[in-house]
C-alpha positions as CSV (number, residue, x, y, z in Angstrom):
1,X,123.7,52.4,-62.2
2,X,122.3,48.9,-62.3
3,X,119.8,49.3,-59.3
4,X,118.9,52.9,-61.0
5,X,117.6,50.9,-64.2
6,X,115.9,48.5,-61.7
7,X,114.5,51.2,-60.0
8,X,112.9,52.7,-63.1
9,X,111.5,49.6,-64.4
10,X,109.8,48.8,-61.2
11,X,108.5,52.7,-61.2
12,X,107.1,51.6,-64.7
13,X,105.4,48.9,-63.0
14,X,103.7,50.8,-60.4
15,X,102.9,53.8,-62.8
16,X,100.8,51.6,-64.8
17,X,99.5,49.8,-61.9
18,X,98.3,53.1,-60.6
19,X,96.9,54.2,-63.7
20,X,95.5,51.6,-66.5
21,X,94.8,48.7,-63.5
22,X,92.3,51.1,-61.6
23,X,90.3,51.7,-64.9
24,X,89.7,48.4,-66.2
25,X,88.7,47.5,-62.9
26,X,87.1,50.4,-61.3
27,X,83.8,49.7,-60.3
28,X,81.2,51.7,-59.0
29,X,81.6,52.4,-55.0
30,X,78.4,51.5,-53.6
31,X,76.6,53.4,-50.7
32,X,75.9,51.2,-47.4
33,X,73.0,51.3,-46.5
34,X,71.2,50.8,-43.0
35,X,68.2,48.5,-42.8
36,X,65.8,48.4,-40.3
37,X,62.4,48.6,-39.0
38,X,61.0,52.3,-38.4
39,X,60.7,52.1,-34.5
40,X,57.4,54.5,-33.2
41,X,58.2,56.8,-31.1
42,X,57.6,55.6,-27.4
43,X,58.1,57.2,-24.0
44,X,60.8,55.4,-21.8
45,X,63.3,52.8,-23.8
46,X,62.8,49.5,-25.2
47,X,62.9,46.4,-23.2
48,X,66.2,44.4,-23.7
49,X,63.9,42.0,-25.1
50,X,62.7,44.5,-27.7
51,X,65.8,45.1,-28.7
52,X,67.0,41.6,-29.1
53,X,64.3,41.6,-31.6
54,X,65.0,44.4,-33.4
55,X,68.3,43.7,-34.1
56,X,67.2,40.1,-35.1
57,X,64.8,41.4,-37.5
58,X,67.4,44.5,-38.4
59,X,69.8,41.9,-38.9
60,X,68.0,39.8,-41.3
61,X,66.4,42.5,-42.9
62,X,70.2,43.7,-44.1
63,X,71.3,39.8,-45.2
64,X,68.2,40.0,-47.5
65,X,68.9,42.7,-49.5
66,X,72.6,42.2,-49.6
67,X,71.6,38.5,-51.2
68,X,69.3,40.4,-53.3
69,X,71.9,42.9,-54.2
70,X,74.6,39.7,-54.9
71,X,71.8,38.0,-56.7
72,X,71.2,41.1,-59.1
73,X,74.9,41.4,-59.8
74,X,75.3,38.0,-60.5
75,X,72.4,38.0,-62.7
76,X,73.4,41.2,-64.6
77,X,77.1,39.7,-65.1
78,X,75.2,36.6,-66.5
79,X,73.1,38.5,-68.9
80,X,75.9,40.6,-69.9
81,X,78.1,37.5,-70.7
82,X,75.1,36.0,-72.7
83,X,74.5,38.8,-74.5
84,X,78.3,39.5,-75.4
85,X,78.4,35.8,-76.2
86,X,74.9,35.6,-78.4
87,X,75.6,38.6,-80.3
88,X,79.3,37.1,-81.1
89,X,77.4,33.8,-82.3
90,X,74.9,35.2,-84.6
91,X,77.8,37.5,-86.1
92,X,79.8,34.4,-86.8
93,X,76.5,32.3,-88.2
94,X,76.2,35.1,-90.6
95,X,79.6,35.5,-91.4
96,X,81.5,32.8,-91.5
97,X,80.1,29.5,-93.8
98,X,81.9,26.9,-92.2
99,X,80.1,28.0,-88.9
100,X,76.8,28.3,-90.7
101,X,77.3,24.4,-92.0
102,X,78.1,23.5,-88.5
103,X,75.2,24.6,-86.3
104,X,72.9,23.5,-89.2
105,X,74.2,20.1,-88.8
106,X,73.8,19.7,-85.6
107,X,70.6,21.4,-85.1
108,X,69.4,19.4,-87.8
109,X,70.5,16.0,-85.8
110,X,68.4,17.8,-82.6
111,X,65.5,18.0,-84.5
112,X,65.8,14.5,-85.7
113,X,66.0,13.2,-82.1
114,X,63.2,15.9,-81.2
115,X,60.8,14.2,-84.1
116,X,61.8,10.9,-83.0
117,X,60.5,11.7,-79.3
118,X,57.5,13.2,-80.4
119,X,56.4,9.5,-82.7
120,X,57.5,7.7,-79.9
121,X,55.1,9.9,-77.5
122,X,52.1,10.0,-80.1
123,X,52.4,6.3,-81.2
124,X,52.6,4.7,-77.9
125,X,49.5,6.5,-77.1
126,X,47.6,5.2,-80.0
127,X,48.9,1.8,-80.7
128,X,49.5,0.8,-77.2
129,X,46.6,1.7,-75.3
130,X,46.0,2.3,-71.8
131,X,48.3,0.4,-69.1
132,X,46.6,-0.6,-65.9
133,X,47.6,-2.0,-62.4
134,X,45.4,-4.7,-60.9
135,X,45.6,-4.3,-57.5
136,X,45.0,-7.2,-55.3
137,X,41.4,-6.9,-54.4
138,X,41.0,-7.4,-58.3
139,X,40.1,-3.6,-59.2
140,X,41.7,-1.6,-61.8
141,X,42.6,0.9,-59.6
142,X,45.2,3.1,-61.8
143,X,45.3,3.9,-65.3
144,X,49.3,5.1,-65.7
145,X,49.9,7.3,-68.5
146,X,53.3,6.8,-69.2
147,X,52.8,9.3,-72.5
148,X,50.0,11.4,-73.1
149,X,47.1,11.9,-70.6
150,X,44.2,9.4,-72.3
151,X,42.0,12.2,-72.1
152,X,41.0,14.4,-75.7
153,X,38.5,16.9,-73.9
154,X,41.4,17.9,-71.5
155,X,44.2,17.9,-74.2
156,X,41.7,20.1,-76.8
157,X,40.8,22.8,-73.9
158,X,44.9,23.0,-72.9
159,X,45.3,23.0,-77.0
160,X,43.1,25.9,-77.5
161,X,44.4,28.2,-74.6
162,X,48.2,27.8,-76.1
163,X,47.0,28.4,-79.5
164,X,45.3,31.7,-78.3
165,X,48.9,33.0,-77.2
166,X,51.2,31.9,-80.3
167,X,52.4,35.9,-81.6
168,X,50.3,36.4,-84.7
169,X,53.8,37.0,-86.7
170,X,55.1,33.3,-85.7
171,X,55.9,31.7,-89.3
172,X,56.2,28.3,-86.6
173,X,53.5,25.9,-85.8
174,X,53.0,24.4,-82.3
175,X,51.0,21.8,-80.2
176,X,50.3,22.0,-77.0
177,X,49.7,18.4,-75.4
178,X,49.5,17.3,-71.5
179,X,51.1,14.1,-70.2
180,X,50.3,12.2,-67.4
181,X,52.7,12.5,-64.4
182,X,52.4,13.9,-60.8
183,X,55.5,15.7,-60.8
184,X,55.4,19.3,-62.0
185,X,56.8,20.3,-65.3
186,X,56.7,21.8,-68.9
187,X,59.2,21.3,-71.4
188,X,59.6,21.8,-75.1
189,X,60.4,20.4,-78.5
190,X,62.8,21.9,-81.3
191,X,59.3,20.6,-83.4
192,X,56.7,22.6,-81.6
193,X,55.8,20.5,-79.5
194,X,54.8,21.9,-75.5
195,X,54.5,18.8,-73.2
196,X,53.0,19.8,-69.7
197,X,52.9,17.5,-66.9
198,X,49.2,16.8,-65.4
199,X,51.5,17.6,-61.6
200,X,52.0,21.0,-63.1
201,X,48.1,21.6,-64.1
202,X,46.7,20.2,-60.9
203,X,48.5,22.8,-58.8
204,X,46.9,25.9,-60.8
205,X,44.2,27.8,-59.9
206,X,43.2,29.9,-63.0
207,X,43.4,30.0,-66.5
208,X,45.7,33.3,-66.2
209,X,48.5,31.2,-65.0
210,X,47.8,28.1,-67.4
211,X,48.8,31.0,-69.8
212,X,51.8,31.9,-67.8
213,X,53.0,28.2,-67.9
214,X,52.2,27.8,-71.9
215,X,53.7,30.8,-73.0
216,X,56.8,30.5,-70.9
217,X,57.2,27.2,-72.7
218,X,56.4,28.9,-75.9
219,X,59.1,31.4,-75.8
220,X,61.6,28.6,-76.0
221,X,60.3,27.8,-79.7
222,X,59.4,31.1,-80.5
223,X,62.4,32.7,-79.9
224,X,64.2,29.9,-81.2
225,X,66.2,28.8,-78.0
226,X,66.5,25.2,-79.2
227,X,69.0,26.5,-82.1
228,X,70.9,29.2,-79.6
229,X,71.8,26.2,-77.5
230,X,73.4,24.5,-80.0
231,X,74.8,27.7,-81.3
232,X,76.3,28.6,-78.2
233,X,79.1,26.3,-77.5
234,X,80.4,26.1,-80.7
235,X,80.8,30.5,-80.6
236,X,81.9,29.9,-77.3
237,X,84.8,27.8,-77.9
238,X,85.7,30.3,-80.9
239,X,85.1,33.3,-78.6
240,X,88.1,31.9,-76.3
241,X,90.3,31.0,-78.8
242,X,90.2,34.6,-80.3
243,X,90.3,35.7,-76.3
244,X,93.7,33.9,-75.9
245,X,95.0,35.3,-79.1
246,X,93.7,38.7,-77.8
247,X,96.2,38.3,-74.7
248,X,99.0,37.0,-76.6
249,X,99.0,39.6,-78.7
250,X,98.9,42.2,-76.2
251,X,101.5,40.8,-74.4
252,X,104.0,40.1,-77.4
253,X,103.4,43.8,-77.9
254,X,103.5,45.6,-74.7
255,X,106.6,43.4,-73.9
256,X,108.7,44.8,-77.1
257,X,107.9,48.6,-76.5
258,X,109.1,48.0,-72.8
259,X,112.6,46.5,-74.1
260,X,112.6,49.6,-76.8
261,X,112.3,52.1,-74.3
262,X,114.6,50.1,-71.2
263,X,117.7,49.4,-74.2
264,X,117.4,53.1,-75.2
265,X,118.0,54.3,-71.9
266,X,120.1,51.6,-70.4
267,X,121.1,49.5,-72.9
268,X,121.1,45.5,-72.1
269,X,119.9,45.9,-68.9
270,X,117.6,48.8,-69.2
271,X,115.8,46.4,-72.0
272,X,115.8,43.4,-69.6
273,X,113.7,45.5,-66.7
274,X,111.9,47.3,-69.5
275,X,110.6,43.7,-71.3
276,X,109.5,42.6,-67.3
277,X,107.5,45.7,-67.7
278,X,105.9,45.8,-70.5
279,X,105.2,41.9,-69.9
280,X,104.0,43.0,-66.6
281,X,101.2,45.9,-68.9
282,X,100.6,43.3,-71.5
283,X,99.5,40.8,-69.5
284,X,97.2,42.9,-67.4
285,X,95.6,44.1,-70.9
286,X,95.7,40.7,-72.0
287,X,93.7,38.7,-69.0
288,X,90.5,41.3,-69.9
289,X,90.9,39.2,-73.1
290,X,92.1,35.6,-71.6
291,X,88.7,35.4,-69.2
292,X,87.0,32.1,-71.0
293,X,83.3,32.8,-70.7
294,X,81.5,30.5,-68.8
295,X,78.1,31.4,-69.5
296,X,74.9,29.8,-68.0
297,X,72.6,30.5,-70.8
298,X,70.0,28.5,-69.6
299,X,69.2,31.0,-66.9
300,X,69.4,33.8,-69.2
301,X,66.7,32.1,-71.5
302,X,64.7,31.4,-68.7
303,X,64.2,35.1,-67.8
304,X,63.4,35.7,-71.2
305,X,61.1,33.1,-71.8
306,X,59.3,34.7,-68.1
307,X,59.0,38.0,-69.9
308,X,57.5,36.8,-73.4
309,X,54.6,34.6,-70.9
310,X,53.7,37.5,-69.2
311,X,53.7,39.6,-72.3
312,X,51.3,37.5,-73.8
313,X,49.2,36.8,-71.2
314,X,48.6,40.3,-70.3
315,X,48.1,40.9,-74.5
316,X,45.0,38.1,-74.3
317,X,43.9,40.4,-70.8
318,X,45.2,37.6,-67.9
319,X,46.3,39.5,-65.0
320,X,49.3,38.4,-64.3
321,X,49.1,39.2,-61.0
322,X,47.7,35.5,-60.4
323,X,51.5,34.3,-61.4
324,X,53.3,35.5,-58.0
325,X,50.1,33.1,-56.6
326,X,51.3,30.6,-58.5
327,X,54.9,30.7,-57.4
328,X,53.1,31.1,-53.6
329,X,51.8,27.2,-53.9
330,X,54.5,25.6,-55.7
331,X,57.1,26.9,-52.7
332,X,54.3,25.3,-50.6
333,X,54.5,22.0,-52.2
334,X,57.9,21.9,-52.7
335,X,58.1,22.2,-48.9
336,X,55.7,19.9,-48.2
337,X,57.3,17.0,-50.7
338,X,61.2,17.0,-52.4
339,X,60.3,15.6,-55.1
340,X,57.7,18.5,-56.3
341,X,61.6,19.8,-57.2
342,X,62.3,17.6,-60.1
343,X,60.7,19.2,-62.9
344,X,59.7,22.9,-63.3
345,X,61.9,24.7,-61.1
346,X,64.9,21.9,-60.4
347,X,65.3,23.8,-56.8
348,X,63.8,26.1,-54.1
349,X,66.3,28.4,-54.7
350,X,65.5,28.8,-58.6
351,X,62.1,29.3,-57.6
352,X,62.8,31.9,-55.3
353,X,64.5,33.7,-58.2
354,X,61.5,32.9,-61.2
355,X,59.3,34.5,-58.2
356,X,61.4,37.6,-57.6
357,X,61.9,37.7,-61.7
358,X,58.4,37.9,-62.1
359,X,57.8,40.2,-59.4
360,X,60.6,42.8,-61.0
361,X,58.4,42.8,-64.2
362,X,55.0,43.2,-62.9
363,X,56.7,46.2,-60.9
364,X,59.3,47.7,-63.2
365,X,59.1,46.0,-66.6
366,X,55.4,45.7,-67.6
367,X,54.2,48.2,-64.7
368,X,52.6,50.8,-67.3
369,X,50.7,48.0,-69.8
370,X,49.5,46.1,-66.4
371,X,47.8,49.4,-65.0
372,X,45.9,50.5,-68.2
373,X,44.3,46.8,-68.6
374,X,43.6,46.8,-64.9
375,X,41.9,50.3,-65.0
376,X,40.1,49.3,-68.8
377,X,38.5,46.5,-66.2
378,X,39.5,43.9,-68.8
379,X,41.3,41.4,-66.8
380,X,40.1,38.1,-66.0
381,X,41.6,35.7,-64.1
382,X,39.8,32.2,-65.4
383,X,37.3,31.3,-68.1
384,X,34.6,29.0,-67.5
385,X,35.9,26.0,-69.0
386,X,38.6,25.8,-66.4
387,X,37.2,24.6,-63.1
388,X,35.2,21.8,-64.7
389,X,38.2,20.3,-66.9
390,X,39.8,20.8,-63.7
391,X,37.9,18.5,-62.2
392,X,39.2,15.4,-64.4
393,X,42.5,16.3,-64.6
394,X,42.8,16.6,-60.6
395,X,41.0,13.7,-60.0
396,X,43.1,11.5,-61.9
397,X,46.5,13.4,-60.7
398,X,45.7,12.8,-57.6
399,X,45.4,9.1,-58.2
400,X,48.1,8.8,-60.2
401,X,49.7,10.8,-57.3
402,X,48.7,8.5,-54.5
403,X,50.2,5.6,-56.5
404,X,53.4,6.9,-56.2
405,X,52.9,7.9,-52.8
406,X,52.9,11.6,-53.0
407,X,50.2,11.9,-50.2
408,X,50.5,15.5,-50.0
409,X,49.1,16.1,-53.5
410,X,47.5,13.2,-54.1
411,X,45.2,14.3,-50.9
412,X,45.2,18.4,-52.2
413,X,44.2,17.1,-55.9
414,X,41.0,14.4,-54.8
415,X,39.5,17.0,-52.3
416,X,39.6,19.5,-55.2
417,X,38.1,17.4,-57.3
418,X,35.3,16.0,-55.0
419,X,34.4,19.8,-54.5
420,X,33.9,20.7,-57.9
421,X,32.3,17.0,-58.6
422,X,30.2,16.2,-56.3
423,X,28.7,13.2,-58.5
424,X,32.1,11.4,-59.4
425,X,32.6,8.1,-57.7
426,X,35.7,7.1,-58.9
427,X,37.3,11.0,-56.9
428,X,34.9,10.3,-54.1
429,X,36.6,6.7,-53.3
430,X,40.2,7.4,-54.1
431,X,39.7,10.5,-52.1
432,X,38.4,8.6,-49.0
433,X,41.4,5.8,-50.0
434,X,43.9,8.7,-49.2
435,X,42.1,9.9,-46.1
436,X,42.0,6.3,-44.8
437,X,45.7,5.5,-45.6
438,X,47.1,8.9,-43.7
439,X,44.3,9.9,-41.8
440,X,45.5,9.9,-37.7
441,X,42.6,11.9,-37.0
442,X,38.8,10.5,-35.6
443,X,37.3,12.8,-37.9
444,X,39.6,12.2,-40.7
445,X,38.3,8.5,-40.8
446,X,34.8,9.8,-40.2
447,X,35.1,11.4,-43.5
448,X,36.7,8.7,-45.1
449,X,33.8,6.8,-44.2
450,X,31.3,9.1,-45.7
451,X,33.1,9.1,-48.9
452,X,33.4,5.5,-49.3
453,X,29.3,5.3,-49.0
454,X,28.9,8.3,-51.2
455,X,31.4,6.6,-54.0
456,X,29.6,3.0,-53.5
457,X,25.7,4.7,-53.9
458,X,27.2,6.7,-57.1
459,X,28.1,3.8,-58.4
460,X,25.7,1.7,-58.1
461,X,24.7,1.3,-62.1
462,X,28.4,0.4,-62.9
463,X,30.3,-1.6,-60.1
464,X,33.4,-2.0,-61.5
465,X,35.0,-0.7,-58.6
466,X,34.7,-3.6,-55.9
467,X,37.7,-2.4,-53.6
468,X,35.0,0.2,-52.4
469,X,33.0,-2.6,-50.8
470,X,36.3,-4.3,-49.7
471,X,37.6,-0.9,-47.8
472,X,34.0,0.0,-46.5
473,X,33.9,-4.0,-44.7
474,X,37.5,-2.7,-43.1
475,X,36.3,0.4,-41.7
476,X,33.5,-1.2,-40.4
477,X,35.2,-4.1,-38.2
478,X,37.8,-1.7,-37.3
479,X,34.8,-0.1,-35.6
480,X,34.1,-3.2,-32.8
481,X,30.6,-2.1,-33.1
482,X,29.2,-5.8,-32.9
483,X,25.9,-3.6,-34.3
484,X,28.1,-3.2,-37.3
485,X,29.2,-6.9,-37.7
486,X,26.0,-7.4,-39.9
487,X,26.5,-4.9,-42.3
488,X,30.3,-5.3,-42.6
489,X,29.4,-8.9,-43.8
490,X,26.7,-7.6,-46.3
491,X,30.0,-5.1,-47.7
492,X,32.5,-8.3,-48.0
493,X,29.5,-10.4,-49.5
494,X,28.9,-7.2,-52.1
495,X,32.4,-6.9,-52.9
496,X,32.2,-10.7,-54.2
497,X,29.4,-10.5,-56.3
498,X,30.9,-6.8,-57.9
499,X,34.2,-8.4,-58.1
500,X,32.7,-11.4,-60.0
501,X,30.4,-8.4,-62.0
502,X,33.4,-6.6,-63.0
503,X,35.1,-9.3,-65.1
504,X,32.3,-10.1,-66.7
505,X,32.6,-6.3,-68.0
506,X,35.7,-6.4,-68.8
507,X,35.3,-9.7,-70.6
508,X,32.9,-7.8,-73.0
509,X,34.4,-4.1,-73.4
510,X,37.8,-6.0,-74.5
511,X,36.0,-5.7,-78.0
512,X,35.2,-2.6,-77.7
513,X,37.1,0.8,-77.9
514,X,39.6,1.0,-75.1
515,X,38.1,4.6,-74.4
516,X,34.3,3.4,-73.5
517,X,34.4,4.6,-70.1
518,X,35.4,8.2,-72.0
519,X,32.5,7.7,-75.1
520,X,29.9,6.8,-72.1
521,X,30.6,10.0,-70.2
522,X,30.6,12.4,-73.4
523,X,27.2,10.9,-74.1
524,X,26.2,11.9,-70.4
525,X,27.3,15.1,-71.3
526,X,25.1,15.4,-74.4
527,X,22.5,14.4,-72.2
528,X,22.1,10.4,-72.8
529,X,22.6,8.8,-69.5
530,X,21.2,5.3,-70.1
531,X,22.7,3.7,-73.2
532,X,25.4,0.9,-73.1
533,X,27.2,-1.4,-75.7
534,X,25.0,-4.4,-76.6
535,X,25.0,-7.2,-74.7
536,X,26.4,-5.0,-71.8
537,X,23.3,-4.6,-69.6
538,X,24.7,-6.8,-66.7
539,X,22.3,-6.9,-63.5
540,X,22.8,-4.5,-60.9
541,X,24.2,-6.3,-57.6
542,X,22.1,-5.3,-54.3
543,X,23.7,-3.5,-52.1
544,X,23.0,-2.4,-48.7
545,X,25.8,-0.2,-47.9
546,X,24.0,3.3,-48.9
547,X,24.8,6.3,-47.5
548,X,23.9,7.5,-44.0
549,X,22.1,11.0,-43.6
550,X,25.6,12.2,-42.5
551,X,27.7,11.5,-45.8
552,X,28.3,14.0,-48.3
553,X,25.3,15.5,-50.5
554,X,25.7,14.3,-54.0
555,X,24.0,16.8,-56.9
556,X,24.3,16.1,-60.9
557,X,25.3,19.7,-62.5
558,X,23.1,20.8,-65.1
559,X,25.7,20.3,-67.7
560,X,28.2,17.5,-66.2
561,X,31.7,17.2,-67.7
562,X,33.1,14.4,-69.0
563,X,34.1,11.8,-66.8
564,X,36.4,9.1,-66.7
565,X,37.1,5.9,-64.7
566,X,41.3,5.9,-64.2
């Protein structure tokens, strides 16, 4: 009698097992499906060398799309979670006071920090001034920017392109500033505040994906992610706790019906085997309730923040398109140099996703709206304005680059920047600096050459650069021309005099602003190419290291940009 109650509670058991277990989690069976390459039809068979290939390629073909197909899983089990988990919060932030009170605090202390961050950013730009390095040969060679990029006409054109996508029914106001710093990446304040890297600039190519990059960063005020994050964990840590009571429950429950039915039909025993099994049912309800949810948010606001950029962009007629481009060169550089990593994307492997993300929408999500503006022939890629603030920006990223040894871009950014500005001495030196510090090639120290004769006859009125003369002496004896011995001691004698030139320039602009170099080129811009501070007229030194028929042509644009020294 005893094994027949036994018997029946473990049929219990397997009944539900059989029954509830398989619907909670029953998923749907999924189709395999063969990958390949369509093979043309050809008479006799394929090489055993052809096939090796094929099922090479057949082979990879089928681990791509079953990451793709994990990936997508993954991803929708993520967005799930964050949904189930953000709709849970806001519920509870309307609901319940004490909860209210709580994220208010808090987010109230993150905005504190967040205004704090931005003074510190904003002051140190103002009251400390420019920070340079003096090399050894006595030049300033590198204005670092540990704040803001000391540059208005750049900050004002980034400014005004984020201020073009802010949603006209945003009731929050924003600023869009650009620091100084090689590496690539964008961030935001709870206050408004967009900070974008001059690394994260210097590797775009059009004012499509400048948009892209803003309005991704945008999103995160917009759609108030800065609050969500600190809403989250606190709902999470409820959401478990009524999870857990969930599961109790369930169990308490499920157990006492199974000792109800077991004692009626077997009495002491009968209830023992029938508790087991409705413990056994109540804790299989119960663990749907008991799973904690562990949800990565971040990448959830991410894809949302990728949908709202390309929204806008496409809304103010960028073609998007030029984003996949965009993710094509940073995978580029973040091959080419780690560190590229640290800031936008954090890894290769995120960046593979943003680019497959942003693929999926210009495909699926925003297909329709993206082929009526491309038929209405209304999409532009770039304005203007772009390639000529460009110019600046990349010229002194690539310095700044080069400073910290990030040869890759530092090289990419000056030969940019030489192209668009052909009349820039300060690019065309630090360009031929890079090219004579990693150069291997005959030709790559041929051009370095070139450029350091172009720089030194553009600069001619100013001189305040004497390492030019200093690096065109060492090119020169590293010739063993004895023809060039002559000239190489003209260059060291030159980079003397403009060395000895330079501080008395610097003695006198200490009273002036610390932006001259910047207030001199915006009148070259207006068309006033002559005019110095008083008492700044210092003699020209002679030089007779002028460019050779072979060096690079030099042209003035009709309407020059602002130019800097860094």
């Amino acid at each position: 009698m005893k094994l027949s109650y036994l018997r029946n509670a473990v049929t219990m058991c397997l009944i539900f097992m059989m029954t509830v277990i398989p619907c909670l989690a029953t998923t749907p069976k999924r189709t395999a499906v063969k990958f390949g390459i369509q093979q043309t039809p050809q008479q006799g068979q394929e090489t055993e060398e052809e096939k090796k290939l094929r099922e090479k390629q057949d082979k990879q073909a089928k681990q791509e799309q079953e990451r793709k197909d994990r990936e997508a899983r993954n991803k929708a089990k993520a967005t799930k979670q964050y949904n189930t988990l953000h709709d849970f919060a806001e519920d509870m932030y309307a609901t319940d006071p004490d909860f209210r009170d709580q994220v208010d605090e808090q987010y109230l202390n993150l905005k504190h920090q967040h205004a704090m961050e931005a003074y510190r950013i904003n002051i140190t730009r103002i009251n400390s001034g420019p920070q340079r390095v003096i090399d050894s040969t006595g030049e300033e060679s590198l204005r670092i920017e540990r704040t803001l990029y000391d540059n208005p006409w750049v900050q004002d054109y980034v400014n005004r392109v984020g201020q073009s996508l802010v949603p006209a029914d945003s009731d929050k106001l924003y600023a869009f500033k650009v620091v100084s710093n090689p590496i690539p990446y964008a961030y935001t304040l709870s206050t408004g505040t967009i900070l974008v890297s001059t690394g994260m600039i210097s590797l775009l190519d059009n004012e499509a994906q400048l948009s892209y990059v803003l309005g991704h960063e945008l999103a995160h005020v917009y759609k108030d992610h800065w609050k969500v994050k600190v809403m989250m964990p606190l709902a999470e840590e409820e959401y478990n706790k009524r999870q857990e009571k969930k599961r109790a429950m369930w169990a308490g429950i499920l157990g006492g019906v199974g000792a109800a039915i077991g004692g009626g039909v077997g009495g002491g025993n009968g209830a023992i085997a029938g508790a087991l099994a409705g413990a056994l049912a109540g804790y299989t309800i119960g663990v749907v309730y008991s799973r904690k949810l562990g949800v990565e948010w971040e990448s959830a606001q991410e894809n949302e923040a990728d949908e709202f950029a390309m929204r806008v962009a496409l809304q103010k007629s960028y073609d998007i398109k030029e984003v996949q481009k965009l993710y094509v060169a940073l995978n580029e550089v973040s091959r080419g140099d780690d560190r590229m990593q640290l800031g936008f994307l954090g890894n290769r492997k995120r960046l593979r996703e943003r680019a497959e993300q942003a693929q999926k929408l210009l495909d699926v999500t925003l297909q329709s709206e993206y082929q009526q503006a491309l038929k209405s022939g209304k999409l532009v890629g770039t304005s203007p304005d772009f390639n000529v603030v460009m110019a600046e920006l990349k010229r002194d990223n690539g310095i700044e680059a080069l400073n910290y040894d990030m040869f890759q871009m530092a090289r990419q950014n000056l030969k940019q920047s030489v192209m668009l500005r052909t009349d820039d001495a300060v690019a065309a030196y630090y360009y031929a600096r890079v090219l004579k510090l990693v150069g291997r090639t005959k030709e790559e120290k041929d051009t370095a050459d070139q450029y350091l004769r172009t720089a030194i006859s553009l600069d001619l009125n100013r001189q305040t650069m004497p390492g030019m003369y200093l690096q065109r002496a060492l090119v020169l004896m590293d010739s063993k021309d004895p023809a060039m011995q002559p000239e190489a001691v003209k260059a060291l004698q030159d980079y003397v005099l403009s060395y000895e030139k330079s501080k008395t320039i610097k003695a006198q602009e200490a009273e002036l602003p610390p932006n001259i170099e910047l207030i001199y080129d915006f009148m070259r811009l207006l068309g006033e190419k002559s005019w110095r501070a008083p008492n700044m007229n210092v003699t020209a030194v002679p030089v007779s290291t002028t460019p050779k028929n072979d060096a690079p042509t030099t042209t003035t644009p009709s309407s020059t940009p602002p130019r800097r020294k860094p």
